[in-house]
C-alpha positions, 0 to 999 in steps of 0.5 A: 380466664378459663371456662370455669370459675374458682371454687374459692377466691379471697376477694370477689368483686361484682361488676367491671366499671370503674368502681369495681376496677379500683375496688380489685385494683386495691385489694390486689395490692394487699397480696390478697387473690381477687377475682372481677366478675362482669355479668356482661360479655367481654365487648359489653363490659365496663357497666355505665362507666363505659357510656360517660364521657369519663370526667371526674371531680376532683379536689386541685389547688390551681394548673399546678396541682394538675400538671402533676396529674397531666404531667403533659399540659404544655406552656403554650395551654397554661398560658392560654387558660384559666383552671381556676381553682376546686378546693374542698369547701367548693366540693362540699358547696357544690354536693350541699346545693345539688343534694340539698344538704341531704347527702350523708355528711360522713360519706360526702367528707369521704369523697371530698378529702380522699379525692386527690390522693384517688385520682393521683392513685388511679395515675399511677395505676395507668390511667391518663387524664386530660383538661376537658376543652370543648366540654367545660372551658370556652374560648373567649376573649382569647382564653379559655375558663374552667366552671362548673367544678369539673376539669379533667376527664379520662383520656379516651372518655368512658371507654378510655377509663375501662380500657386502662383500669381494665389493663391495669387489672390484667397487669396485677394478675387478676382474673376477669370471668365475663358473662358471670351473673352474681345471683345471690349471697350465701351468709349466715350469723358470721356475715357472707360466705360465698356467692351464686354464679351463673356463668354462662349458663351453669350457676356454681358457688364461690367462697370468699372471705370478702365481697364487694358489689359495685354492679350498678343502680337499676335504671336499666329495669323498668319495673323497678323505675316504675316501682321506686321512680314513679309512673312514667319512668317506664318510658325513659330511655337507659343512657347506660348498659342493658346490665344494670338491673338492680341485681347487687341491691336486691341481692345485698337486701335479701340477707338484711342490709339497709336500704337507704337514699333518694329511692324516688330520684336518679340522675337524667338528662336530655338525651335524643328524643330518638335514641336506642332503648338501651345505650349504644358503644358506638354512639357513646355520650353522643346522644346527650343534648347539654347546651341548652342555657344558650338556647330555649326548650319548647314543649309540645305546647310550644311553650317554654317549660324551664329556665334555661340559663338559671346555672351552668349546665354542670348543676342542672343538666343531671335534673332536667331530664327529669322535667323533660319526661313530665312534658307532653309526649315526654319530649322537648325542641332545643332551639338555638340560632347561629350565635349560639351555635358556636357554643354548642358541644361536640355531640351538637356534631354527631350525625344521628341525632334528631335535628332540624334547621331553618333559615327562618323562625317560621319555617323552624317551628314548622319543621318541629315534630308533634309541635303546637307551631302557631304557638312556638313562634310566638313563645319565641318571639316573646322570648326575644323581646324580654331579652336584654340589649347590649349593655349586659355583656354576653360571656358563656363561662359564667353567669353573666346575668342577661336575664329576661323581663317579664316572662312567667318562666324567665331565663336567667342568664345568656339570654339572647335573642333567636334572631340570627339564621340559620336556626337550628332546633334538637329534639330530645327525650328522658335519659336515665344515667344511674339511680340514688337509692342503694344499700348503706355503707359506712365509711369503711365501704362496709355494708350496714343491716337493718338493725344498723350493724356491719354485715362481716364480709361485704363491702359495696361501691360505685352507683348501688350505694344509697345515701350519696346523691339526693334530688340533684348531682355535681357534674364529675362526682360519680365517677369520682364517688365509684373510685374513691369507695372502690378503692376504700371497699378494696382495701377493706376487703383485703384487710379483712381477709388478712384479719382473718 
């Protein structure tokens, strides 16, 4: 759009990830003007959505159901491939475990039963998906297996997500102002009115009849990880955009709403002990290390600090980052031998990473920075003869139960030996995704106050809303969780300004 904002828009959407996008997406459809803001500049913008790996969790019954989706899955790959099945009872399960049936009953029912219909609207809005091989499906015994509740992502991953909403959006006629912080909200008794802008460098009012904050969590501010987060988290590095510094929470809390969810927790996951402070677009999701359940982690102390294969890594990896930035030094080793490697995930390839290999377990654990090495080779060691022999048959789709005997930390499942050269260890650190604490909505996306009424006027989705995620996190649901009260927020907006 031009150098200057609008004095008066019907619909204001803070933010451009994927919730925003579906938020101005669904507004637009009603009639009403809608204008996106994105504190970001344009080569920056997409919030953290532009950092995933772009998959989704979504409700199917079986390959049918998402070759309506994927319309171009082949014979050839249906043959070859068990998709399984992801009905509702199997979301709600995997949201009661990871949460520990803390999550908001009526917004969990929100985000099982509308996930379909969702992500078969944001099809029609352009956006193409894919069966996540590589990432979610291993080849074995000639054919590939779905777990872990999570199937398909976004053609292009994060980027390709932005890159089609973001196009979708233009295509309806709606303006994006980059470099447009939202500073705060203008409300009085009759709800919000209008929002102060900072955009490139001149702070001007917006009027609008209805706004919708989907501007992200605050992990990208360490003063607010420390305060809510706790001591420690201040040196985590951000897997996301620079951007995301609580801005819409703090602004959506200075006129009343409720604060609500696991402020203490967030979502992290071993991320390369060497990364940048902030994401990079380059590198993406190449940072993450996930493959660690055929492997082990070794501390500082050279001491295994977790077990490893107790689930698939869809329902852990969200939590270990967090245990990882509680070790010494705030780091860990994956270590894996060439049995596993096969296995590894295609970031295990990236060029950047914090890697060391070796043809011997003695010369590995030399080569392992900041590590007690006496110590290590003989943590794997006695890892390697609590293993089990071949009468538990290996499978990497499932929990195959080759667990280890007699260790104080055991290892549950796909626990092989390190005993096949070369071997090859990663070092990797705490890297915060998004936070769980944020204002409460209800199931309209509407914005609560503290005295448990409806704020008139504002509408909030995607990370910043609270109530959602608490302790753990189903691979997939976030990204599902941003389209589906985006999309509800959008509507509701635009119903309001059409009331009004």
């Amino acid at each position: 759009m031009d150098d200057k904002l609008p004095e008066y828009c019907d619909v204001v959407v803070v933010g451009a990830g994927n919730a925003a996008l579906c938020a101005a997406l669904a507004a637009r459809e009603s009639g009403v003007s809608v204008l996106v803001l994105e504190r970001a500049p344009e080569d920056e913008s997409g919030g953290n959505t532009r950092f995933t790996a772009g998959g989704i969790k979504c409700v199917y019954d079986d390959w049918r159901d998402l070759k309506v989706l994927m319309p171009h899955l082949t014979d050839e790959e249906i043959a070859i491939t068990d998709f399984g099945e992801h009905p509702e009872g199997k979301y709600y399960d995997d949201m009661g475990r990871e949460t520990q049936y803390r999550s908001d009953p009526d917004l969990t029912e929100v985000l099982v039963t509308r996930s379909r219909d969702t992500i078969r609207w944001m099809a029609a809005k352009g956006v193409r998906f894919l069966p996540m091989y590589g990432r979610q499906a291993f080849k074995h015994n000639g054919r590939f297996r779905f777990w872990g509740g999570l199937t398909v992502e976004a053609t292009g991953g994060g980027p390709g997500l932005v890159q089609a909403l973001t196009q979708a959006v233009t295509k309806a006629g709606i303006a994006i102002a980059y470099e447009a912080r939202a500073m705060s909200l203008v409300a009085d008794d009759e709800g919000v009115k209008a929002l102060k802008v900072k955009h490139r460098g001149t702070t001007v009012t917006v009027r609008a009849k209805a706004i919708v904050l989907a501007a992200g969590g605050f992990e990208a501010n360490a003063e607010m990880r420390t305060r809510y987060l706790g001591p420690g988290w201040e040196l985590a590095k951000v897997r996301g955009t620079r951007f995301n510094t609580g801005d819409g929470i703090r602004m959506a809390l200075d006129i009343g709403a409720m604060p609500t969810g696991n402020w203490s927790g967030c979502h992290s996951v071993g991320w390369d002990r060497h990364a940048t402070e902030f994401g990079n677009l380059v590198v993406g999701d190449n940072y993450q290390k996930h493959s660690y359940p055929f492997g082990i982690m070794l501390n500082a102390d050279g001491e295994r600090f977790v077990d490893e294969g107790y689930e698939v890594f869809s329902y852990t990896y969200a939590r270990y980052g967090r245990v990882v930035l509680a070790q010494p030094g705030q780091f860990a080793w994956q270590v894996f031998d060439a049995k596993a490697q096969p296995y590894l995930r295609d970031e295990y390839r990236f060029k950047g990473m914090t890697k060391v290999r070796a043809h011997t377990l003695e010369e590995l654990v030399k080569k392992l920075d900041d590590v007690n090495a006496e110590r290590a080779l003989a943590t794997i060691k006695a890892f390697n003869a609590a293993c089990p022999g071949p009468e538990i048959a290996f499978d990497p789709n499932v929990k195959d139960g080759r667990k280890t005997r007699g260790l104080a930390i055991p290892k549950s499942n796909w626990a092989n030996p390190l005993d096949t050269p070369p071997y090859e260890a990663y070092a990797v650190t705490c890297g915060i995704t998004f936070t769980f604490g944020g204002v409460k909505i209800d199931k309209q996306a509407r914005v609560q106050d503290t005295d448990g009424r409806t704020i008139p006027g504002l509408y909030a989705a995607g990370e910043m809303v609270g109530g959602i995620y608490y302790f753990g996190y189903p691979s997939g649901s976030g990204l599902m969780s941003g389209a589906v009260f985006g999309k509800i927020a959008g509507h509701s907006a635009a119903a309001r300004v059409q009331d009004e």
